[in-house]
Each structure stands twice: as structure tokens, then as C-alpha cells.
N, C-alpha and C positions, 0 to 999 in steps of 0.2 A: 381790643388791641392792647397787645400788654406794652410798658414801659421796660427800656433792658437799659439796667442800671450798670455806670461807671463805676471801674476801680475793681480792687483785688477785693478778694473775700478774706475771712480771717484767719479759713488754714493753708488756703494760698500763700499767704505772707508767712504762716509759724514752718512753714515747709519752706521757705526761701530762709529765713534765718538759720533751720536746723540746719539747712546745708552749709552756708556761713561758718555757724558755728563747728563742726564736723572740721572744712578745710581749712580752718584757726587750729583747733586743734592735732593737726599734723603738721602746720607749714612753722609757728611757734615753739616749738622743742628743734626743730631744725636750724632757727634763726637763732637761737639759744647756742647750740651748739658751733654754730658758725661764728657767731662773737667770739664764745672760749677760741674757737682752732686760731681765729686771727690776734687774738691776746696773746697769746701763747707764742705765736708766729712773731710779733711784734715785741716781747719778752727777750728771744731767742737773738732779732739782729738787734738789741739794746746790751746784750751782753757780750757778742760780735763787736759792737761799738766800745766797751769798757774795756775790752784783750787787746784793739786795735790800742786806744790812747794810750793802758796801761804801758805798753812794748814803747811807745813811741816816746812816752815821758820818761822813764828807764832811759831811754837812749840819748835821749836831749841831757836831764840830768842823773848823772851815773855817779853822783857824791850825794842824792837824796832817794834812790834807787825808786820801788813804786810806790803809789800815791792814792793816799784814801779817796771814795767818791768825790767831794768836796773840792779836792784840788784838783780834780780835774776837769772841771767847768772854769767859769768865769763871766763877769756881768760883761752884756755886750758894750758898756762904753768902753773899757778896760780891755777885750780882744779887740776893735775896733781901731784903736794906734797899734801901730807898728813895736811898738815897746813894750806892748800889755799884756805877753804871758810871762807868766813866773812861775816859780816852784808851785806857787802857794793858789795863783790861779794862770793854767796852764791852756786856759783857751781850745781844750781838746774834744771835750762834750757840750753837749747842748748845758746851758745852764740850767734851766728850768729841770733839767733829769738830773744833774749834779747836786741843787740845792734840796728839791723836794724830796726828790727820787722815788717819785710816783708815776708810771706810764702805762698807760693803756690795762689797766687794774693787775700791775703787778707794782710790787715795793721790791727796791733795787737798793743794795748797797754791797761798798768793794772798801776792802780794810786791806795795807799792807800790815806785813807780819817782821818783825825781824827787827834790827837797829838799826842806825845809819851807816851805809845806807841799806834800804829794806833788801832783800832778796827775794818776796815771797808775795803773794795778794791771793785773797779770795775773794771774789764776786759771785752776790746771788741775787736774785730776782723768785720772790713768793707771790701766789696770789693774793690777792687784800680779800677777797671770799673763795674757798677752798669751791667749786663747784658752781661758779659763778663766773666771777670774772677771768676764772682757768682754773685747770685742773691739775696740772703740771711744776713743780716745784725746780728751778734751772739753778746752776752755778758754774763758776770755772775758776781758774786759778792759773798760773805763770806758764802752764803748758799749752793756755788755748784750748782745749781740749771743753766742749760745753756739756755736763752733763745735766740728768735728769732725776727727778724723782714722783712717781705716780701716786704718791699720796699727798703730794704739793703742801705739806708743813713746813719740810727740811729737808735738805740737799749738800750731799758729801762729796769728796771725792771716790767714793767706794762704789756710787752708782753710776748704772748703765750710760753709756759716750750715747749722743745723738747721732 
């Protein structure tokens, strides 16, 4: 009488891994990609978010026209009273994307352009790895208008509107 031995044999199990390993390598460049698209997505209403305050701080103060990244955050004690926007911090963005200006792996910043008061601002959002954390290079300026750039270095007003 023979004995029938427990458990998998050893190319049972290398046949269970190859297949593992097989639907790693397809499901992994997917999820890859689905990070950038949602960076990118997330880039995109971050810079939606910079056109909305830039317009809005313009409008509040129209003797300091628009306002670098910086000024348009604010530490939440300071938004938190009723007296705690100013020019200089205007309580309009998330602080934390105002002072760092790092989100979701892209680098954000918005420069007004001009004297007092400004007329003009550019805002862009790069990615911090060109093919990583996104692919897409974003910017906009006084008209709203969010363009794009497919080589995600640098982003003009010359390129393609979204």
C-alpha cells in the first residue's frame, strides 16, 4: 500500500508563481499609468484652484492686482478669524499647496507679472519626475485658459488649450 503524500509538488508551485508573476506584469504598467492619469487630473483642478483665487484676489484687492503662489494661502490660525485674510495672506488656497507647492507629484507655482498693481500671472504645475509622477507639463495665466505641454519640462502660453 503506498503512502500519497501532502502538499504541492515543486513545479506545481513554479507554475503558480509564473502565472503570478505574468498577471504582475500586465496589471503594474496599468497601475502605473493610472497614478500619472490621476496626477495629472489632480495637477489640472490645482491649477482650476490658482485661476479661481487668482480672479477672486484681483477682485477683493484691485490696488495689489494678482498675487504670487505664496499670497494666496494662509496659516489656518490666521484664515480661521474673521479678520485673517490680507493682501499678503489671502486665505484663498489650501496652505499647505501655497507654501510647499508640491501636490500629488507635480511642483506648482503662479508669479504675477507687472507693477502695482499686477495685470498679468502665470501659473504652472511640472512634474517632479518627467514619466513618473506625470507626463504632462500644465500652465495658465489671466485668461483661464489651462494649457498643456507633452514633454512635461516646460509649458507656454503657445501650447495646445486642454
Amino acid at each position: 500500500m503506498r503512502r500519497h503524500q501532502k502538499g504541492f509538488s515543486l513545479i506545481e508551485l513554479l507554475i503558480v508563481v509564473a502565472i503570478i508573476l505574468i498577471i504582475a506584469a500586465i496589471a503594474i504598467p496599468n497601475l502605473l499609468r493610472s497614478r500619472m492619469a490621476a496626477n495629472e487630473a489632480s495637477a489640472v483642478g490645482s491649477l482650476r484652484t490658482i485661476d479661481t483665487a487668482e480672479m477672486t484676489f484681483t477682485t477683493t484687492y484691485p490696488d495689489v492686482g494678482y498675487a504670487n503662489l505664496a499670497n494666496l494661502g494662509g496659516a489656518a490660525t490666521s484664515c480661521a478669524t474673521p479678520t485673517g485674510a490680507t493682501s499678503t495672506t489671502a486665505c484663498l488656497i489650501d496652505d499647505v499647496l501655497a507654501t510647499t507647492a508640491v501636490k500629488s507629484g507635480y511642483n506648482f507655482a503662479a508669479a504675477a507679472t507687472g507693477g502695482a498693481p499686477s495685470v498679468a500671472y502665470t501659473s504652472t504645475a511640472l512634474p517632479t519626475v518627467v514619466g513618473q509622477s506625470g507626463q504632462r507639463a500644465f500652465c495658465s495665466d489671466q485668461s483661464g485658459v489651462i494649457r498643456y505641454n507633452a514633454a512635461g519640462t516646460a509649458c507656454a502660453n503657445t501650447d495646445p488649450a486642454l
